[in-house]
C-alpha beads as a LAMMPS data file, in Angstrom:
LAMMPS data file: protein, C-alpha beads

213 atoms
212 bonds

1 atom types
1 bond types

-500.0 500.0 xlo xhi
-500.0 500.0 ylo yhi
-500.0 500.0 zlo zhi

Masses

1 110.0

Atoms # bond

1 1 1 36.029 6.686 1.667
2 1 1 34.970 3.062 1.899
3 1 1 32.214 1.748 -0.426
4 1 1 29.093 -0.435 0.979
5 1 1 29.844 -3.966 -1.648
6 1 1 26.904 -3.633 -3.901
7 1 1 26.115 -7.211 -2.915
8 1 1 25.212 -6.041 0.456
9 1 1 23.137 -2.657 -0.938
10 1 1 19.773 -5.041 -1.270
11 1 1 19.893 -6.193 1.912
12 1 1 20.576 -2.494 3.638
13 1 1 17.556 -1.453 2.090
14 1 1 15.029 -4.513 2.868
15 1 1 16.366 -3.074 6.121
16 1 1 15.822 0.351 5.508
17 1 1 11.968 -0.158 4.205
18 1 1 11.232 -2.476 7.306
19 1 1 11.860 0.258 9.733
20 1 1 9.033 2.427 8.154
21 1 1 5.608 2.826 10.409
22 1 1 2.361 3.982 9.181
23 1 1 0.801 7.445 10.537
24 1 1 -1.666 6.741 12.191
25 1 1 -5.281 8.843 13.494
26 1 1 -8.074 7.439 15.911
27 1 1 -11.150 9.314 16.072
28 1 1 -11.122 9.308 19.966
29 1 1 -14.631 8.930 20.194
30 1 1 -15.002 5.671 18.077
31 1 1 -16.730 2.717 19.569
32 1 1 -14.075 0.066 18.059
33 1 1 -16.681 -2.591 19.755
34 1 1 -19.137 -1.999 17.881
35 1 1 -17.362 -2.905 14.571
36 1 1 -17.780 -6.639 14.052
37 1 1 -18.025 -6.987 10.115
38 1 1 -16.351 -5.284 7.659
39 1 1 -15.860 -4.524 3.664
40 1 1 -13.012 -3.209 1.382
41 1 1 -14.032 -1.513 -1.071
42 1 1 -11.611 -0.921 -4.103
43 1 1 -8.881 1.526 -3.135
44 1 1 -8.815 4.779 -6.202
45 1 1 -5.486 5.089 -8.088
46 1 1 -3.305 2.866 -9.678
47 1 1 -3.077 -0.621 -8.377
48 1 1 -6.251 -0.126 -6.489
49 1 1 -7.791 -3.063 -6.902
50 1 1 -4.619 -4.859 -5.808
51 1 1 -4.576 -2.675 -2.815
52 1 1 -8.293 -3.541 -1.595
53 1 1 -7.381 -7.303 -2.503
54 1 1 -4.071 -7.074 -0.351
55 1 1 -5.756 -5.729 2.470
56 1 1 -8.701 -8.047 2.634
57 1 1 -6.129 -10.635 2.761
58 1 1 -4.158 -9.121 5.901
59 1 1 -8.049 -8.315 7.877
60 1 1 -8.416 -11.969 7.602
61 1 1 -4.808 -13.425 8.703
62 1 1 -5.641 -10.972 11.818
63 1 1 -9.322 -12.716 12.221
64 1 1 -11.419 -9.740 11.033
65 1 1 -14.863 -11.088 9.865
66 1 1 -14.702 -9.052 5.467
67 1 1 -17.404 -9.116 2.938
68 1 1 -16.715 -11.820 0.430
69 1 1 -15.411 -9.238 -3.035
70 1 1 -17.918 -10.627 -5.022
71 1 1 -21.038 -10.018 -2.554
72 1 1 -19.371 -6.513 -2.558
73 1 1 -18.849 -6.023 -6.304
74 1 1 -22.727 -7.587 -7.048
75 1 1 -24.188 -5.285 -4.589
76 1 1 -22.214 -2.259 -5.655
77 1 1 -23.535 -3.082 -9.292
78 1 1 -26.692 -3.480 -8.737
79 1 1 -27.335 -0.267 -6.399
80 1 1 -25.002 1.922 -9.234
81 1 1 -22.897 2.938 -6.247
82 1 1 -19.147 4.148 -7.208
83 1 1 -16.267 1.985 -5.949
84 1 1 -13.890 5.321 -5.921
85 1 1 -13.687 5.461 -2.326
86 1 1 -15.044 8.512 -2.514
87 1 1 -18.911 8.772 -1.538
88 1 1 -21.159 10.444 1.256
89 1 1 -22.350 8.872 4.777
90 1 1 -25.629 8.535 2.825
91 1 1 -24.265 5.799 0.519
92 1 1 -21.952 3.871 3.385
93 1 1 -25.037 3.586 5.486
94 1 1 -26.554 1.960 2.149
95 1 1 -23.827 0.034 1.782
96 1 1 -23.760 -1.201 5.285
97 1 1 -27.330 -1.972 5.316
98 1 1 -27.249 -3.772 2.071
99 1 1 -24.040 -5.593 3.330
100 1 1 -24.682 -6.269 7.221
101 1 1 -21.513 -4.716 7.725
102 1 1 -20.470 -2.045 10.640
103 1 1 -17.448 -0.038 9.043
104 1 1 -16.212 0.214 5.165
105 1 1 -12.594 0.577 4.347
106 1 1 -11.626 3.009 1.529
107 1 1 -8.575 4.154 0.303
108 1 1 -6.107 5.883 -2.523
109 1 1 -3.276 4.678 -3.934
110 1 1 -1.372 7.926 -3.830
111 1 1 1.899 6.168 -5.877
112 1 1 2.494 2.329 -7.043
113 1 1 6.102 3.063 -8.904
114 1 1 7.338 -0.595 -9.822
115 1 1 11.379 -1.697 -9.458
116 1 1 13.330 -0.088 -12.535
117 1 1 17.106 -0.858 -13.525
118 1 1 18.875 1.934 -15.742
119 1 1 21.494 1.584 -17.888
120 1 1 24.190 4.492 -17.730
121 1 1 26.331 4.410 -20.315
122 1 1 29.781 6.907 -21.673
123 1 1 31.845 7.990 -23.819
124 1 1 34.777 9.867 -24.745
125 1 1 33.632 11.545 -27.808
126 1 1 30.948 14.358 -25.894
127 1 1 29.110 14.219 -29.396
128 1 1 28.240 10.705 -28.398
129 1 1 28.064 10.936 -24.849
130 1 1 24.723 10.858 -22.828
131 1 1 23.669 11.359 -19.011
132 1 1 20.693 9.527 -18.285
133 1 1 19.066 10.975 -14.452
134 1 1 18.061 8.228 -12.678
135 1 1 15.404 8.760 -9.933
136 1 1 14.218 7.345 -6.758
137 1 1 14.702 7.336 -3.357
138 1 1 17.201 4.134 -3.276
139 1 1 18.917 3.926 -6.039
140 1 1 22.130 1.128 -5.804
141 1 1 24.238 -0.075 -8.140
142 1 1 24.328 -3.185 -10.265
143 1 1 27.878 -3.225 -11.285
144 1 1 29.206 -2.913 -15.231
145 1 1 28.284 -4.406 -17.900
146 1 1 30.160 -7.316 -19.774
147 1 1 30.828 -6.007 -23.369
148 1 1 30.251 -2.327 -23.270
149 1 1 32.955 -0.452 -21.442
150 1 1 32.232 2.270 -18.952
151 1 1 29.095 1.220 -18.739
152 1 1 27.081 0.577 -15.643
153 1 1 23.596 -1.200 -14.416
154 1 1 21.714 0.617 -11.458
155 1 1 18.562 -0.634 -10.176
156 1 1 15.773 1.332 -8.332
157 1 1 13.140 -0.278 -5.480
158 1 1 9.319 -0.230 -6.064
159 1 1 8.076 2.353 -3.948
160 1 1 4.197 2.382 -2.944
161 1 1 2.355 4.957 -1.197
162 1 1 -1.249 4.201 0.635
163 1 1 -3.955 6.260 2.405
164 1 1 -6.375 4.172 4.010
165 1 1 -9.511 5.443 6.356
166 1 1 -12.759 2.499 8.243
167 1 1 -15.732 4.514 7.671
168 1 1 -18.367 3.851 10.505
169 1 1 -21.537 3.136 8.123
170 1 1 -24.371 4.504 10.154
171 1 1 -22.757 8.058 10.444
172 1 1 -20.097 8.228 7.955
173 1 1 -17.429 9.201 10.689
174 1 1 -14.243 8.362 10.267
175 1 1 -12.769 5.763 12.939
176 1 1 -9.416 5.317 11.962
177 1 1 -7.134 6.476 9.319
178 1 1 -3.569 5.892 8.039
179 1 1 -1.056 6.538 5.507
180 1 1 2.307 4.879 4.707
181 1 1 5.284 4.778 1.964
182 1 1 7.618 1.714 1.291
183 1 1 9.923 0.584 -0.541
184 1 1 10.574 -3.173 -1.553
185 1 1 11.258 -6.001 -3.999
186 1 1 7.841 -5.168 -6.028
187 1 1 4.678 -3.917 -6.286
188 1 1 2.736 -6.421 -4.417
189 1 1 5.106 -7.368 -1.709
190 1 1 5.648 -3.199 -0.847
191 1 1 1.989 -2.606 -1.079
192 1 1 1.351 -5.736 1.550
193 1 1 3.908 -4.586 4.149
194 1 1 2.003 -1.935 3.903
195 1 1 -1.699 -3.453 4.298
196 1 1 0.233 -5.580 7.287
197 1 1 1.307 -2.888 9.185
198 1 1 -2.017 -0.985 8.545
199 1 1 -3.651 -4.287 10.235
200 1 1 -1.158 -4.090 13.102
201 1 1 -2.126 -0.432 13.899
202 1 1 -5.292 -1.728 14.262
203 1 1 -4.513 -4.771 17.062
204 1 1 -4.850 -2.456 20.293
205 1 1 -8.107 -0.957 19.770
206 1 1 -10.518 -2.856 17.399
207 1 1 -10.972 -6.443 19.838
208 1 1 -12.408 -8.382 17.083
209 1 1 -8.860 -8.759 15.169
210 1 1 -5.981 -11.141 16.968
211 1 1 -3.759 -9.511 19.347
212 1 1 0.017 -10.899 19.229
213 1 1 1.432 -12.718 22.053

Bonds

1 1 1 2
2 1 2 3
3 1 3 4
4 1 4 5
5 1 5 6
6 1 6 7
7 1 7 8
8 1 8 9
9 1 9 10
10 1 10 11
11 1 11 12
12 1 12 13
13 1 13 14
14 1 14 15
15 1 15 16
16 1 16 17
17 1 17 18
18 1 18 19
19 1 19 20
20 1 20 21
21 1 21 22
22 1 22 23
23 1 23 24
24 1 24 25
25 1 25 26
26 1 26 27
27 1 27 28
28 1 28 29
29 1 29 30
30 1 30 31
31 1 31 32
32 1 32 33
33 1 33 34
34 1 34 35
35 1 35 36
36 1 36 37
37 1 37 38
38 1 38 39
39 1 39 40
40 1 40 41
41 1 41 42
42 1 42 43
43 1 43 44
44 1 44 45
45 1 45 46
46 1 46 47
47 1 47 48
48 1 48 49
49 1 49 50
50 1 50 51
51 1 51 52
52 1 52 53
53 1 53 54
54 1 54 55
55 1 55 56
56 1 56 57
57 1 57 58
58 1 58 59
59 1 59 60
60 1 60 61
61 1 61 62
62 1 62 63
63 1 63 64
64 1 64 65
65 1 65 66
66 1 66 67
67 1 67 68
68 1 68 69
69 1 69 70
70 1 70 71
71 1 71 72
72 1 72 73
73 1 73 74
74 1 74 75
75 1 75 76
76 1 76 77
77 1 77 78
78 1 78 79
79 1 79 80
80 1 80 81
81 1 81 82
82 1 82 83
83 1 83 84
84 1 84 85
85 1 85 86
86 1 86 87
87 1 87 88
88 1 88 89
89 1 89 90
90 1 90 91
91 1 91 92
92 1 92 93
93 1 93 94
94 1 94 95
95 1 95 96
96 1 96 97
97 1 97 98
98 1 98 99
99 1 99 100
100 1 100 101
101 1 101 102
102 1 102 103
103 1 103 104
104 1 104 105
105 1 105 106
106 1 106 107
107 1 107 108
108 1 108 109
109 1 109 110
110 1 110 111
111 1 111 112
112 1 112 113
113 1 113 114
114 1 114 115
115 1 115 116
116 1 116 117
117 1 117 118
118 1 118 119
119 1 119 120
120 1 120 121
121 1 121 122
122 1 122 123
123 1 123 124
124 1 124 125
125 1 125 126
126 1 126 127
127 1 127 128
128 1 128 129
129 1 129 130
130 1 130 131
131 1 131 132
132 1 132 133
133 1 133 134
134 1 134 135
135 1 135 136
136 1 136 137
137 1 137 138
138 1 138 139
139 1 139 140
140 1 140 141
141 1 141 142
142 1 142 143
143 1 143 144
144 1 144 145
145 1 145 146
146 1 146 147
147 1 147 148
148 1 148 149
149 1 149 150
150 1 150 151
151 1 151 152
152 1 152 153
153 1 153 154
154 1 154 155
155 1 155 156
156 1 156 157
157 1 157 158
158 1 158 159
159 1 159 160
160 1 160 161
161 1 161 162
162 1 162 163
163 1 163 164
164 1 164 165
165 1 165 166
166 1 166 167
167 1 167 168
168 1 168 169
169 1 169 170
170 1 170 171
171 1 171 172
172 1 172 173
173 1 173 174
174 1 174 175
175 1 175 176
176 1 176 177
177 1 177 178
178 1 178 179
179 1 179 180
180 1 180 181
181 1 181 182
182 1 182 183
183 1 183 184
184 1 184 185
185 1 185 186
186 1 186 187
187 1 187 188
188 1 188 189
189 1 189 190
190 1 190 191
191 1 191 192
192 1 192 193
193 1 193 194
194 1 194 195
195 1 195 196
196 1 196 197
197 1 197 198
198 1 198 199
199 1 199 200
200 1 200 201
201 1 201 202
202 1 202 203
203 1 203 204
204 1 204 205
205 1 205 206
206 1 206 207
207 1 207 208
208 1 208 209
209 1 209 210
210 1 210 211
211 1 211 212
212 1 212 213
């Protein structure tokens, strides 16, 4: 059987976590038009706040016109509203009056697992000897370690996992929702191919973001 050079594992799966897509769901009956502001509120979960931040950042590369986080945060405070993500059409029309804004984006970070390395070490005496499970959906291997024989280094990607749904603010309907895992270096770079793509999805029907040429 012929082994894939560890050197070369990294790079298989940068290659491997680009090829992931987001699932995507369009309310067929949103008015994408009619969407010309927007605001992120924090995403629930951990790394939320990251998330929201992350996103923001990829509306505006595309041209989307977001709610400064500060004007969001003040408003948010001073109307007691929660920032879970998780709140009736009553409170996003609030919101979206108190904002000027046409559609909120929520969402969940539903896993934010950073990059781990393992050390798996043996032994002939089985009094001494210990099996460590290492998890995870990549897992490659670091090669041995100088100075303590049959011993070896494996390493495991950051994985992320995000929901995101825009929230039409007069009615509370849900416009568009999506939902993707990946895989990469860290935390924040996996979490903003994510918010990327999630902007991408968006390109063909909302006309107030950039289309690519």
């Amino acid at each position: 059987m012929t082994k894939t050079p560890s050197a070369a594992l990294p790079l298989l799966l940068a290659l491997c976590a680009a090829c992931a897509t987001p699932q995507i769901a369009v309310n067929p009956r949103a008015d994408f038009s009619a969407v010309k502001r927007v605001a992120v509120l924090p995403f629930g979960g951990p790394k939320g706040v990251l998330a929201a931040d992350l996103l923001t950042q990829s509306l505006i590369a595309a041209g989307a016109d977001v709610v400064e986080r500060q004007r969001l945060d003040s408003v948010m405070q001073e109307q007691s509203l929660s920032s879970s993500g998780s709140f009736d059409p009553a409170t996003a029309k609030q919101l979206g009056r108190l904002l000027g804004v046409d559609a909120l984006f929520v969402g969940t970070v539903a896993e934010s697992t950073p990059a781990s390395t393992y050390l798996v070490s043996s032994s002939n005496d089985p009094l001494v000897t210990s099996v460590t499970q290492v998890n995870g959906s990549n897992i490659h291997p670091d090669g041995s370690v100088a100075g303590l024989p049959s011993s070896q280094l494996f390493s495991t990607a950051a994985s992320v996992s995000l929901v995101s749904r825009m929230v039409e603010v007069q009615t509370g309907s849900i416009l568009w929702s999506a939902s993707m895992s990946y895989e990469g270096l860290d935390i924040p770079s996996a979490t903003k191919a994510i918010t990327d793509s999630f902007v991408k999805s968006l390109t063909p029907i909302w006309p107030y973001i950039y289309r690519p040429r």
